[in-house]
C-alpha positions as CSV (number, residue, x, y, z in Angstrom):
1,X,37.7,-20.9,288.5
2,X,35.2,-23.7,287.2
3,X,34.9,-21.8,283.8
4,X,39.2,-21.4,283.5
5,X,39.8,-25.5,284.4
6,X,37.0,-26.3,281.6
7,X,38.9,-23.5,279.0
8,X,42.5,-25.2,280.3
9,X,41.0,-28.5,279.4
10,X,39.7,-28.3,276.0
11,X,43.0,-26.5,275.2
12,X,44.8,-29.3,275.9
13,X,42.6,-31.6,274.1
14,X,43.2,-29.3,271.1
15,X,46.4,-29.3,271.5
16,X,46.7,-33.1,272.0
17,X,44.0,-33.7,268.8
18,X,46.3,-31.2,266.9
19,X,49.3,-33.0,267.8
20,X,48.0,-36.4,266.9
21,X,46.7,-35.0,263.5
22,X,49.6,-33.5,262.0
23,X,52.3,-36.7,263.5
24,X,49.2,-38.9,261.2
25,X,49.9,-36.8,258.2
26,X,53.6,-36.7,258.7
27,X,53.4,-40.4,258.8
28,X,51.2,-40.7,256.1
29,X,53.5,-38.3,253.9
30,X,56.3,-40.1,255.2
31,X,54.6,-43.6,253.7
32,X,54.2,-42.0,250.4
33,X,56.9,-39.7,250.0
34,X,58.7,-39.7,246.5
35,X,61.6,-37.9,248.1
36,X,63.8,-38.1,251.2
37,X,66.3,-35.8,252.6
38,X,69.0,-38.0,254.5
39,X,69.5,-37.0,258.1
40,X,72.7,-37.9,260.2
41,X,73.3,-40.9,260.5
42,X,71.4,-42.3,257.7
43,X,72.5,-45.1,255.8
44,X,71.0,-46.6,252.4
45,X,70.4,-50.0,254.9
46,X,68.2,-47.8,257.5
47,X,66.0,-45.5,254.5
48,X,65.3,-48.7,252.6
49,X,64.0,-50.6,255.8
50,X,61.9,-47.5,256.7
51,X,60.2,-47.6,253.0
52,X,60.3,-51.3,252.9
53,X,62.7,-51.2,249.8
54,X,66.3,-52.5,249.8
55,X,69.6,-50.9,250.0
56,X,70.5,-51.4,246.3
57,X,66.9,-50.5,245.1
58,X,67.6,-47.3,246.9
59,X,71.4,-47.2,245.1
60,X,70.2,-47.5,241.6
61,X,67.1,-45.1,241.4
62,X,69.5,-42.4,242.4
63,X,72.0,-43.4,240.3
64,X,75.0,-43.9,243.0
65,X,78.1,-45.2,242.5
66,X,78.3,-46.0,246.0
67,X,76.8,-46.5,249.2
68,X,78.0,-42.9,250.5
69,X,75.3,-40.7,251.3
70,X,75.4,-37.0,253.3
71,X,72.9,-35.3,255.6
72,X,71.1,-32.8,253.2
73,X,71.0,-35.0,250.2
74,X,67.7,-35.6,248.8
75,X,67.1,-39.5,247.5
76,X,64.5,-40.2,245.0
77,X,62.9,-43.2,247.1
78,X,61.3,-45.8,244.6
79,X,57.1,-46.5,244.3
80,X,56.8,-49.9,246.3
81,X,54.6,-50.7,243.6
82,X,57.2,-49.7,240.6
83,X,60.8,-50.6,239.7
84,X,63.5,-48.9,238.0
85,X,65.4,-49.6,234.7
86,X,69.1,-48.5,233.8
87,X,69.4,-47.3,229.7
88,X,71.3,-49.5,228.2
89,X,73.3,-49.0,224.8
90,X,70.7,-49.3,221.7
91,X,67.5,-48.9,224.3
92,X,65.0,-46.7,222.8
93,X,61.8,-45.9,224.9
94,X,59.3,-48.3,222.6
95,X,61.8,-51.1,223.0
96,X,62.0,-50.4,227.3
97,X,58.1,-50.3,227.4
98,X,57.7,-53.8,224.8
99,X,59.9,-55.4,227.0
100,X,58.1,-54.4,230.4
101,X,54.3,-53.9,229.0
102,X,54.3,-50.2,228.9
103,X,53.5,-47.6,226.1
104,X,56.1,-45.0,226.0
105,X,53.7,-42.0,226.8
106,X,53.9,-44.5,230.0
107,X,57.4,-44.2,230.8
108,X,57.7,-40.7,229.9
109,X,54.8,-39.2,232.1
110,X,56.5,-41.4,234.7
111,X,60.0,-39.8,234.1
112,X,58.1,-35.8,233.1
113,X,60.3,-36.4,229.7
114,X,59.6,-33.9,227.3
115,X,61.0,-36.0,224.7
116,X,62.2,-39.6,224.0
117,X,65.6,-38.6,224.0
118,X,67.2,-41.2,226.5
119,X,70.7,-42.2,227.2
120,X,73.4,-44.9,228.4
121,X,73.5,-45.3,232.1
122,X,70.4,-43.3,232.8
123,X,67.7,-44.6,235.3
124,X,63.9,-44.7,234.0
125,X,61.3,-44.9,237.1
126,X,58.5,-47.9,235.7
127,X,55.2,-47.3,236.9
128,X,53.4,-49.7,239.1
129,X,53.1,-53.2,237.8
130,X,55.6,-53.1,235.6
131,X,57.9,-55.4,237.2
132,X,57.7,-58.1,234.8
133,X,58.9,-58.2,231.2
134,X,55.7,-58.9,229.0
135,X,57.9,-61.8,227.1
136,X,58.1,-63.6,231.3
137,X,55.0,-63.1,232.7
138,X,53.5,-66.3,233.8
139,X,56.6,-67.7,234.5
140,X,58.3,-68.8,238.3
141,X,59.3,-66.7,240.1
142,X,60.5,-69.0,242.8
143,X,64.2,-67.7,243.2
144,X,66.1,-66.1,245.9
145,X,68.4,-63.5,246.7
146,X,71.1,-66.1,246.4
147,X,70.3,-67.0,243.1
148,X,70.2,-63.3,241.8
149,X,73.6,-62.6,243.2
150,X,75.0,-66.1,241.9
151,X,73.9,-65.1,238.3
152,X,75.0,-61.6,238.5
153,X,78.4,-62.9,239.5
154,X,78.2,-65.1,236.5
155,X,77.3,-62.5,234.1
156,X,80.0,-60.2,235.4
157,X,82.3,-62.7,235.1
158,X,81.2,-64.4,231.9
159,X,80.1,-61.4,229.8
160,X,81.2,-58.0,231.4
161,X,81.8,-55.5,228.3
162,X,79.2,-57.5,226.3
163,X,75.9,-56.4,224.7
164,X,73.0,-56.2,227.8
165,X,70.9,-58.6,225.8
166,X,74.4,-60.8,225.6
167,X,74.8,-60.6,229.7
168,X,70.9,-61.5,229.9
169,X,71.1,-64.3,227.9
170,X,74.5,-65.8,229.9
171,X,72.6,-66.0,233.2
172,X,69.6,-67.6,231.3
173,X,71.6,-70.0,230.2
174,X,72.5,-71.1,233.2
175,X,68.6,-70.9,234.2
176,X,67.8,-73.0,231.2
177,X,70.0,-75.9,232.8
178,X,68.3,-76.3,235.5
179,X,65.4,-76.9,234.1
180,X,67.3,-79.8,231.9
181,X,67.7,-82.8,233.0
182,X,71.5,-83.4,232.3
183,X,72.2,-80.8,234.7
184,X,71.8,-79.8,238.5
185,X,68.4,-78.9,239.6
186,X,69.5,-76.0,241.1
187,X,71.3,-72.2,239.6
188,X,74.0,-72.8,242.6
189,X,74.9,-76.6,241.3
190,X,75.0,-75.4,237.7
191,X,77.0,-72.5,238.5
192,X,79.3,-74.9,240.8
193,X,79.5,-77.6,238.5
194,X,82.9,-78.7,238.0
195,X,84.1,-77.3,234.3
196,X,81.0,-75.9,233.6
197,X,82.0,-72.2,233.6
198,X,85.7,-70.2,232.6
199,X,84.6,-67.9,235.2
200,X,84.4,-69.8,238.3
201,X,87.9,-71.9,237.2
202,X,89.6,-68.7,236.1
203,X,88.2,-66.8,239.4
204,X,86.5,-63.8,237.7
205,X,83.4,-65.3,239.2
206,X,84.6,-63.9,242.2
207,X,84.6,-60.6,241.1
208,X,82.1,-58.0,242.3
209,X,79.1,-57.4,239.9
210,X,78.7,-53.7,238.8
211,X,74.8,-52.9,238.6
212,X,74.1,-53.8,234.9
213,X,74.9,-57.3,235.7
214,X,72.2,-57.7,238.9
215,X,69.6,-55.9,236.6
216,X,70.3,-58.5,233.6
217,X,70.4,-61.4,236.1
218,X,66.9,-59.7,237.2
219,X,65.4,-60.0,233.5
220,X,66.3,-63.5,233.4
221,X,64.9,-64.8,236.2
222,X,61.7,-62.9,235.0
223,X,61.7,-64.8,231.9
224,X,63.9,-62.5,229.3
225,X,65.6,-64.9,227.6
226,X,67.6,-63.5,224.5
227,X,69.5,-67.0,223.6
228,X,66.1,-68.1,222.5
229,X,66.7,-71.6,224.8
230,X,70.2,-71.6,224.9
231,X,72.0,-74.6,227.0
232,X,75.7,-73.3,226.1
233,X,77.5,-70.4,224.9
234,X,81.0,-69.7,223.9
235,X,83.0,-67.6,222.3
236,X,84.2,-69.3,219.1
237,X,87.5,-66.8,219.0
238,X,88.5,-68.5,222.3
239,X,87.3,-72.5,221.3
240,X,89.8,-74.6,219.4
241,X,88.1,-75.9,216.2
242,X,88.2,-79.2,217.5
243,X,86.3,-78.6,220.8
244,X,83.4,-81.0,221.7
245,X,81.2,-77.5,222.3
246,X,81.1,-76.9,217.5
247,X,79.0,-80.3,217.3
248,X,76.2,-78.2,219.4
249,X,73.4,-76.5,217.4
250,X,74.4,-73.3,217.5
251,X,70.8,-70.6,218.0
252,X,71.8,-67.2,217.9
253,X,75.2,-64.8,218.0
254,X,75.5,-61.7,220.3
255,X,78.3,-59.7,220.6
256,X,81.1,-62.2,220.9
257,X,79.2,-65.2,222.5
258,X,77.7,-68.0,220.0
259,X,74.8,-69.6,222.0
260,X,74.1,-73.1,221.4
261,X,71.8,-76.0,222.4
């Protein structure tokens, strides 16, 4: 009987040690998993808070056009310590990588590309610390969520249909200002100043951003600043000849916008 309870015993401490060992490496896998199959009653909201990622990041690196998920789907769940870029039109993979620090070979081994064929629309995974452009790093990064939705809604409202480097360079723009000191200190009081934008007075601020706007409001506030400085921007088929905004230097064109200073 002595020799059975001692048996019973270490049984169940094997059983308890093998239990603990595998719920560790489920956990562990579960930490660095690059995929996750949605379970009901999953939503984008409750996957991202379990990887510590949000909804939208979650959205865009697999490509949905909404938030609709279904139990069985497998999601491609995002490198904490990477990003995600969406192609845009004229993108090649040199220019992606010059613009983020990266080689190519970089972004290819990160995406198993077997060539550098990429297209509109498509989403490129970025390998860890690649967050930043190369042109912004050093630069603040003190902005909120707030301010990345205001400027998205300014792009989208602004420069929707335009070139991506066009959209980028609206929201700096408005980034620019508040670092002038002629205007608000803040993106929200340059955004809300009265007149400032056709957007806001017209309403198609109001709009709802699509995702190429929130990425190009993300580049700016990194630093990516296309209108090379820019403090306005028009465009000149919609200005009457004798507007005030023709006796600003103008900097650069792109797409239909004139940026000036």
């Amino acid at each position: 009987m002595a020799i059975s309870r001692i048996i019973y015993a270490s049984l169940r401490l094997f059983c308890l040690a093998s239990f603990l060992l595998i719920g560790i490496l489920a956990f562990a896998g579960t930490a660095a998993a690059a995929t996750y199959t949605v379970q009901p009653g999953d939503t984008l909201y409750l996957i991202g808070q379990r990887y510590g990622i949000s909804a939208w990041e979650l959205q865009q690196a697999n490509n949905l056009s909404s938030t609709w998920i279904y139990p069985g789907q497998t999601l491609w769940v995002p490198d904490r310590g990477g990003s995600t870029y969406v192609v845009q039109p004229g993108d090649t993979l040199f220019l992606i990588g010059q613009r983020y620090g990266l080689s190519y070979q970089q972004i290819m081994a990160a995406n198993n590309l077997t060539s550098d064929v990429i297209y509109p629309g498509q989403v490129l995974r970025l390998p860890a610390g690649s967050y930043q452009p190369a042109a912004s790093r050093g630069t603040s990064t003190d902005y909120s969520a707030s301010d990345l939705d205001l400027l998205a809604h300014l792009i989208y409202g602004e420069a929707r249909g335009e070139p991506y480097a066009g959209q980028v360079a609206v929201a700096a723009v408005a980034i620019n200002r508040t670092r002038d000191g002629r205007f608000p200190r803040t993106i929200a009081g340059v955004i809300y100043d009265p007149d400032a934008f056709t957007s806001v007075n017209d309403g198609q601020f109001y709009l709802t951003p699509d995702a190429t706007a929130y990425q190009a409001a993300r580049e700016a506030l990194r630093g990516y600043d296309p209108s090379g400085g820019a403090l306005f921007f028009w465009n000149p088929a919609q200005v009457p000849a004798n507007s005030w905004v023709w006796t600003r230097t103008i900097i650069t064109t792109i797409g239909n916008h004139v940026f000036a200073r």
